[in-house]
C-alpha positions in Angstrom: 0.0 0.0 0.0 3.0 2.4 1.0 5.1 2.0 -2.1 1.7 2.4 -4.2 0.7 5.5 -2.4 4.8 6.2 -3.6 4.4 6.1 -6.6 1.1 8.0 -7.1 3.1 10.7 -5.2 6.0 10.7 -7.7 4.0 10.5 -10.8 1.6 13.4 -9.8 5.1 15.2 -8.6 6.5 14.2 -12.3 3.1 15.3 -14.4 3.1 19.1 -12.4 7.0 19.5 -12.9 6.7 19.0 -16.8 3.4 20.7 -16.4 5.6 24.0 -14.9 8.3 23.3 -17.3 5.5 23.3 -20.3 4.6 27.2 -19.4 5.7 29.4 -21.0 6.9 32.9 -19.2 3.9 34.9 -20.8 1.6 31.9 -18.7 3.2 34.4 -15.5 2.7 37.4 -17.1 6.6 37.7 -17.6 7.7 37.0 -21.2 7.4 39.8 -23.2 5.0 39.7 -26.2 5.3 40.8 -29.6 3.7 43.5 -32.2 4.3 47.1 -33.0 2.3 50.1 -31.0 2.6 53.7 -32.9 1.5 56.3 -29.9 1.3 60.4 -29.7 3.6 60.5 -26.9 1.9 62.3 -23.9 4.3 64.8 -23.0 5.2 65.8 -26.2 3.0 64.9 -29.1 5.5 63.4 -31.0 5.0 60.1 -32.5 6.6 56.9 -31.7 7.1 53.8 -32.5 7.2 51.0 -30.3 8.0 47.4 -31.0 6.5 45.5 -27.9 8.7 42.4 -28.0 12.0 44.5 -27.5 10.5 47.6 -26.0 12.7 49.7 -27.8 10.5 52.7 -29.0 11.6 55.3 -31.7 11.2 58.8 -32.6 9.1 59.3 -35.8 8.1 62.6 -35.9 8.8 65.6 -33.6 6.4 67.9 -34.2 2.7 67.6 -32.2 0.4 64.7 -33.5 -2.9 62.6 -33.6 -5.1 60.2 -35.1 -2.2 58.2 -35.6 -2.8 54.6 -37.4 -0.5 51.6 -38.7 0.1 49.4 -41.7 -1.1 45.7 -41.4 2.7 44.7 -41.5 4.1 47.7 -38.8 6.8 49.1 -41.5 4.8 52.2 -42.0 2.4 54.6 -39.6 0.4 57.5 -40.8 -1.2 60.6 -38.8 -2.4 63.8 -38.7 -1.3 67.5 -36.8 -3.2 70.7 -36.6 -2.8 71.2 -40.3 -5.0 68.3 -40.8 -2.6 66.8 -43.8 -2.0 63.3 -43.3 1.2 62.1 -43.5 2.9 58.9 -43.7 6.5 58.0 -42.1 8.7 54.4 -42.4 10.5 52.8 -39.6 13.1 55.0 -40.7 11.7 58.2 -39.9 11.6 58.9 -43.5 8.1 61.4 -43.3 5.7 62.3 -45.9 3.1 64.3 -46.4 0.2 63.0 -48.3 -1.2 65.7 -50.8 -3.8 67.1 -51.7 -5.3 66.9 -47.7 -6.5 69.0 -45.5 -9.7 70.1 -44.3 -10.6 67.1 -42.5 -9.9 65.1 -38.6 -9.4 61.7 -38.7 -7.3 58.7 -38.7 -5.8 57.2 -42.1 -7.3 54.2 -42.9 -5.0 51.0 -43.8 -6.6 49.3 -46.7 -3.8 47.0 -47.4 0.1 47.9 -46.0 0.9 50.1 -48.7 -2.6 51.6 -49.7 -3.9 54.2 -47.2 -7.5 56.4 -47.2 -8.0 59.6 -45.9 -10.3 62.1 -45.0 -10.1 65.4 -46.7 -11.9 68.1 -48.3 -10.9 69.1 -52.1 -12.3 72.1 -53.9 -15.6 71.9 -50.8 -16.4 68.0 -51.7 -15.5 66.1 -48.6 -14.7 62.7 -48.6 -11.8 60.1 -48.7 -9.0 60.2 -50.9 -7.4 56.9 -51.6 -3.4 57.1 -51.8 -2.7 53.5 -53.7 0.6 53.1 -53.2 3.5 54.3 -51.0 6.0 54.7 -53.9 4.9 58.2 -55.4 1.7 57.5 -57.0 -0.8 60.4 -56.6 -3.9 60.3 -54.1 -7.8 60.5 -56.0 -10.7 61.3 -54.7 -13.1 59.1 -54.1 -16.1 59.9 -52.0 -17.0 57.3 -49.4 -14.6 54.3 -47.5 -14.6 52.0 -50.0 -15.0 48.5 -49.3 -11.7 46.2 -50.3 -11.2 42.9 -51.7 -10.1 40.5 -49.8 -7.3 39.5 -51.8 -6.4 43.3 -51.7 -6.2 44.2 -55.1 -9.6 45.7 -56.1 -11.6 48.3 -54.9 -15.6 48.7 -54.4 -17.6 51.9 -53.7 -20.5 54.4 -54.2 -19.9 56.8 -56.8 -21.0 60.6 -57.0 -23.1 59.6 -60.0 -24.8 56.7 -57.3 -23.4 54.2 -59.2 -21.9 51.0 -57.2 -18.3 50.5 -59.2 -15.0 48.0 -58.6 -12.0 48.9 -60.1 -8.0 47.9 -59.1 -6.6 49.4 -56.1 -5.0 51.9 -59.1 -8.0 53.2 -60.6 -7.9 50.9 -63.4 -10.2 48.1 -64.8 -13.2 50.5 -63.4 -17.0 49.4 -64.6 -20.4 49.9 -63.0 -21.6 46.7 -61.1 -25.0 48.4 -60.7 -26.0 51.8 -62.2 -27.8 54.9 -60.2 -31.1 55.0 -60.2 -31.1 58.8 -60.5 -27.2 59.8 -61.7 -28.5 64.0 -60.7 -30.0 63.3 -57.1 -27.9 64.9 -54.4 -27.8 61.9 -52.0 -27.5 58.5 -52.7 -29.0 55.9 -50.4 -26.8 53.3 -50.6 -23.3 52.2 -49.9 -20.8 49.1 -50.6 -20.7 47.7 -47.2 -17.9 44.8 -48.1 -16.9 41.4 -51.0 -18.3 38.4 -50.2 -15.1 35.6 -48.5 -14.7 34.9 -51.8 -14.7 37.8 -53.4 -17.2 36.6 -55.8 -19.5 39.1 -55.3 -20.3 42.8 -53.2 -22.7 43.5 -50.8 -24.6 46.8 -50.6 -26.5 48.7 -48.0 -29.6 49.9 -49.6 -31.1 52.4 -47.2 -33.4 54.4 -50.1 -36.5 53.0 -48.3 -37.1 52.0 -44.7 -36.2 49.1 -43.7 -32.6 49.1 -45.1 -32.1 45.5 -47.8 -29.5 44.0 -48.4 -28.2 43.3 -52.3 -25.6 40.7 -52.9 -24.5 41.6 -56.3 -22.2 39.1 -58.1 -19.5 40.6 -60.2 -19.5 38.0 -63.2 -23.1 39.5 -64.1 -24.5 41.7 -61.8 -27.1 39.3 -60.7 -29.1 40.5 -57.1 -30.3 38.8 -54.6 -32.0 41.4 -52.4 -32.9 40.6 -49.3 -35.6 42.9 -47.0 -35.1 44.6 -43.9 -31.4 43.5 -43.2 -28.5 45.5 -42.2 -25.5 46.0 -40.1 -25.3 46.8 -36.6 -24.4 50.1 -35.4 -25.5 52.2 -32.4 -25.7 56.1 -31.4 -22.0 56.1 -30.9 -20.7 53.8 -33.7 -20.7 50.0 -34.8 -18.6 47.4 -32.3 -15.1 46.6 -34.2 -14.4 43.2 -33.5 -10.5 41.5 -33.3 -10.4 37.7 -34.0 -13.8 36.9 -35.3 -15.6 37.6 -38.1 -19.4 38.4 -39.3 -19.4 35.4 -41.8 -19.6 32.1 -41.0 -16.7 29.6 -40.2 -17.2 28.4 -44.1 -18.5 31.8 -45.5 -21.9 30.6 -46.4 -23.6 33.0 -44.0 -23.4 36.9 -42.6 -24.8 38.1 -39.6 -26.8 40.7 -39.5 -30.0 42.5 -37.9 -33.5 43.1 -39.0 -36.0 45.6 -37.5 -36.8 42.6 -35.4 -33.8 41.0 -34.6 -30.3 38.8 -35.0 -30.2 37.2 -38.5 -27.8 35.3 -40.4 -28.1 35.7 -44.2 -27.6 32.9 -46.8 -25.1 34.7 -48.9 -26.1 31.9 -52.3 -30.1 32.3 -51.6 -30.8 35.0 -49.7 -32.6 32.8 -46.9 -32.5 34.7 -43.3 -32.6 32.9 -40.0 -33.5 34.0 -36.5 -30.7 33.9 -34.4 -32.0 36.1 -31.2 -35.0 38.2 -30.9 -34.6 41.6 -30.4 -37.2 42.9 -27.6 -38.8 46.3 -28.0 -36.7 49.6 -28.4 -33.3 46.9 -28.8 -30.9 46.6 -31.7 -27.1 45.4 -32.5 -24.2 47.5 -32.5 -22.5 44.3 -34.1 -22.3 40.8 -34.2 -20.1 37.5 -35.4 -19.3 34.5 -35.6 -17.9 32.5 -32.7 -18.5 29.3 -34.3 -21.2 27.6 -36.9 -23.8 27.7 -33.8 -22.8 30.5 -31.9 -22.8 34.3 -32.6 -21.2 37.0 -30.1 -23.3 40.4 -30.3 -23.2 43.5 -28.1 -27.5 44.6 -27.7 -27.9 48.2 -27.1 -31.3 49.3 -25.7 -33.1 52.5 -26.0 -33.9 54.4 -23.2 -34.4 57.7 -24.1 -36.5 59.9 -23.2 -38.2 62.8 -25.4 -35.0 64.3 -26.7 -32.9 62.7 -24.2 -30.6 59.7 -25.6 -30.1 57.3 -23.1 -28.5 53.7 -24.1 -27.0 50.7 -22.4 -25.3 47.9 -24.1 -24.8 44.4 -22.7 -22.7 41.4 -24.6 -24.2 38.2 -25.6 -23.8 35.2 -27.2 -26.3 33.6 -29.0 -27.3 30.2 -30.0 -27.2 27.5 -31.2 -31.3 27.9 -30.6 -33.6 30.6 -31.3 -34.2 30.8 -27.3 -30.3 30.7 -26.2 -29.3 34.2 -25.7 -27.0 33.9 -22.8 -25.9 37.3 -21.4 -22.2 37.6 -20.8 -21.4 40.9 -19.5 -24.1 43.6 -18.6 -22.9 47.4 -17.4 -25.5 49.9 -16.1 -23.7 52.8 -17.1 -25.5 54.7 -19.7 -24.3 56.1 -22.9 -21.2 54.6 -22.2 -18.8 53.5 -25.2 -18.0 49.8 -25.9 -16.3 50.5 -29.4 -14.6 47.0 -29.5 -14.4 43.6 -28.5 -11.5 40.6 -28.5 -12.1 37.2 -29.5 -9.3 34.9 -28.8 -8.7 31.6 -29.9 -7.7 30.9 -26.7 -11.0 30.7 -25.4 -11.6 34.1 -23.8 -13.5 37.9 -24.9 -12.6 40.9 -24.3 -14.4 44.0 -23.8 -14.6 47.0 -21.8 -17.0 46.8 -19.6 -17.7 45.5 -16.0 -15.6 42.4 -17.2 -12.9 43.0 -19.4 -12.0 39.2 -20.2 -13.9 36.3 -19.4 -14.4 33.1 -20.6 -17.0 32.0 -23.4 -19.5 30.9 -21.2 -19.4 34.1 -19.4 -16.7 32.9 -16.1 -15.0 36.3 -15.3 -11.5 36.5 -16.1 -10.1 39.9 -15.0 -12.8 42.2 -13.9 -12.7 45.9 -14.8 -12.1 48.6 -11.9 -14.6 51.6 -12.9 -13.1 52.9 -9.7 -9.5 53.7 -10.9 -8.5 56.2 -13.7 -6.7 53.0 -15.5 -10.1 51.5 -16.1 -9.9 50.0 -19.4 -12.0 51.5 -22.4 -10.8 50.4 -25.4 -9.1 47.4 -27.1 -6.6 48.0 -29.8 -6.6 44.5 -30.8 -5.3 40.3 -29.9 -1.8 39.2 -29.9 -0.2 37.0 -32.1 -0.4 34.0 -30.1 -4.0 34.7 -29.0 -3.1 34.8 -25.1 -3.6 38.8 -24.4 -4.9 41.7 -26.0 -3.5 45.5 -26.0 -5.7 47.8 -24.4 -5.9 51.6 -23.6 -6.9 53.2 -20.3 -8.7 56.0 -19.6 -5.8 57.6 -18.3 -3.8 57.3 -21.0 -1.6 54.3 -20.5 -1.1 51.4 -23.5 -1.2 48.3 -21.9 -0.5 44.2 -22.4 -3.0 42.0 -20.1 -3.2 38.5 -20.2 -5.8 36.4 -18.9 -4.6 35.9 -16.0 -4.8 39.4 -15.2 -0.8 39.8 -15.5 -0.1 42.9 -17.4 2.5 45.5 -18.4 2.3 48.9 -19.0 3.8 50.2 -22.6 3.6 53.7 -23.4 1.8 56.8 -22.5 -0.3 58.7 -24.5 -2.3 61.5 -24.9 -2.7 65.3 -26.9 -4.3 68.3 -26.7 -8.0 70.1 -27.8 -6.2 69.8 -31.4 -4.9 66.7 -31.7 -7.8 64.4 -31.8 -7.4 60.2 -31.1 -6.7 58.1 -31.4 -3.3 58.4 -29.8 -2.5 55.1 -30.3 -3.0 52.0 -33.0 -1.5 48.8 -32.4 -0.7 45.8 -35.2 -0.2 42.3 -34.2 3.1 42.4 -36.9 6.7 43.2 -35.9 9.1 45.3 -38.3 12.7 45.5 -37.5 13.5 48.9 -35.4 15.7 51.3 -37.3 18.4 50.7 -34.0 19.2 46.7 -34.8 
């Protein structure tokens, strides 16, 4: 009996030593984590660079900056000062201004790593100027955000006309998927909200009559399946950006989206919607997706306003794989409060700011959120390459690493002034060589 109760001993002693010998330092919250952070640096404005695995940050730009953003793969950063021209800058420090600009706050938006749009306004149209290439090519004008392929190489938008168009990334190969219906109105009510997964076809936002439809347009024809009273989610204050999941399905047969009455996923070959959660009166989705082929995460905001008083909470969720499972996950009280994004991890936990900032997926609090400290976390500038953390901002200011655990590290700084608007910081999962090794 002794030499058996031994031997349990030592092999339990065995399994838990290779078990600590199997974590890694980053399971303590110790090993240091990789990616690239570009931050206006609080005490000066000037723009850095910081590359999170070595923690060696760089000087960019030394004048006073905001609304800074980053290419996909970290080798180039773009942002704005009180001139409001956008400008772009390499690892190097090598800076230039993207013209024409001006007239215009906003961060540059990354459509591939070397094709960047803008806001701007040019000869009083404003709009978004697409830059196609970092190597000289000049910026043109085109109107709305337009949606990209996901291959990167072509382009889909609204046109002043109202005409829904795809061209390359360049400008050229341009033809009208689907014409205006009135080429002289002022407005048009409908926009180009993405491709299909496989880029087989675009999907437009038709908003000209209420509710909104959905028209999944294939490019080989122009074919349409339109389907009623279907659109994205969005709230007051914005739609939810989402890191690690997506609102198509796991094989890209389906997108989720809402109706006037609730949660639907869309068959993106017949059109077909399904129920996936009920909204209750006065409720909507700020946005939704795919955790797996049964389960959708979606942030509900409610309306409680009053008269001309807005008044909304939001609340994370996670329905399915029935109509009737709509499990709540996290649920703040605060009103009008911003959630602008959430973490999905494919290690098994969410991220969000609100009264729980991680927890597991069904709902088991991870590291809790402290509304009662000045570094209570209130946004999420995106996942980690290995899935194990996310890179979060305070309210305060600080850039920070947490784990689930709850380990974290504190990265940078930031902040700016009445005219340097946010973000202050944009983070990219990539690494790029600094400039000093």
């Amino acid at each position: 009996m002794m030499r058996n109760h031994r031997m349990r001993l030592a092999l339990a002693l065995l399994a838990l030593a290779a078990f600590v010998a199997g974590c890694s330092d980053e399971d303590v919250g110790t090993s240091p984590v990789t990616g690239t952070v570009v931050f206006t640096e609080r005490a000066t404005q000037h723009i850095r660079v910081l590359d999170v695995g070595t923690g060696v940050s760089d000087l960019i730009d030394g004048g006073q900056f905001g609304s800074v953003s980053i290419a996909p793969d970290a080798a180039h950063v773009a942002y704005q000062g009180v001139d409001q021209i956008m400008k772009f800058a390499d690892r190097s420090a090598n800076v230039t201004p993207v013209l024409p600009g001006g007239g215009c706050v906003g961060p540059g938006t990354w459509l591939t790593s070397r094709s960047l749009a803008y806001c701007a306004t040019i000869n009083g149209n404003s709009g978004f100027m697409l830059l196609p290439d970092l190597d000289g090519t000049a910026p043109r004008f085109i109107g709305p955000l337009p949606a990209i392929s996901n291959d990167g190489h072509q382009l889909s938008y609204v046109d002043a006309r109202g005409d829904a168009v795809i061209e390359d990334i360049d400008g050229a190969n341009r033809r009208v998927v689907v014409p205006s219906t009135d080429p002289t109105a002022l407005y048009h009510f409908r926009g180009v909200t993405g491709f299909t997964p496989d880029d087989r076809a675009i999907l437009i936002s038709d908003y000209e009559m209420y509710p909104a439809k959905l028209r999944i347009v294939a490019l080989a024809d122009g074919s349409s399946i339109d389907v009623d009273d279907a659109l994205d989610g969005s709230s007051p204050f914005g739609p939810t950006l989402f890191y690690g999941a997506s609102r198509f399905s796991p094989d890209g047969s389906e997108i989720v989206l809402q109706s006037t009455t609730g949660l639907v996923a869309i068959d993106l070959g017949t059109g077909t919607k399904r129920v996936l959660a009920p909204f209750a009166p006065r409720t909507s989705s700020a946005g939704a997706v795919f955790l797996d082929a049964e389960h959708v995460l979606w942030v509900q905001v409610e309306n409680h306003s009053v008269s001309d008083i807005g008044k909304y909470t939001a609340s994370l969720h996670v329905a399915g794989p029935t109509v009737e499972d709509d499990r709540v996950l996290d649920a703040p009280n605060d009103e009008n409060a911003l959630y602008p994004s959430v973490a999905v991890s494919p290690e098994g936990f969410i991220a969000w700011p609100g009264n729980a900032f991680m927890m597991t997926m069904a709902g088991t609090v991870l590291v809790e959120n402290d509304y009662s400290s000045p570094s209570v976390y209130e946004d999420i500038l995106g996942l980690t390459p290995n899935g194990r953390g996310v890179i979060a901002i305070t309210y305060d200011g600080l850039v920070r690493y947490v784990d689930r655990s709850g380990a974290s590290r504190d990265l940078a700084t930031v902040g700016g002034t009445g005219d340097l608007l946010a973000p202050y910081a944009a983070y990219t999962p990539a690494s790029t060589a600094s400039r000093r090794h």
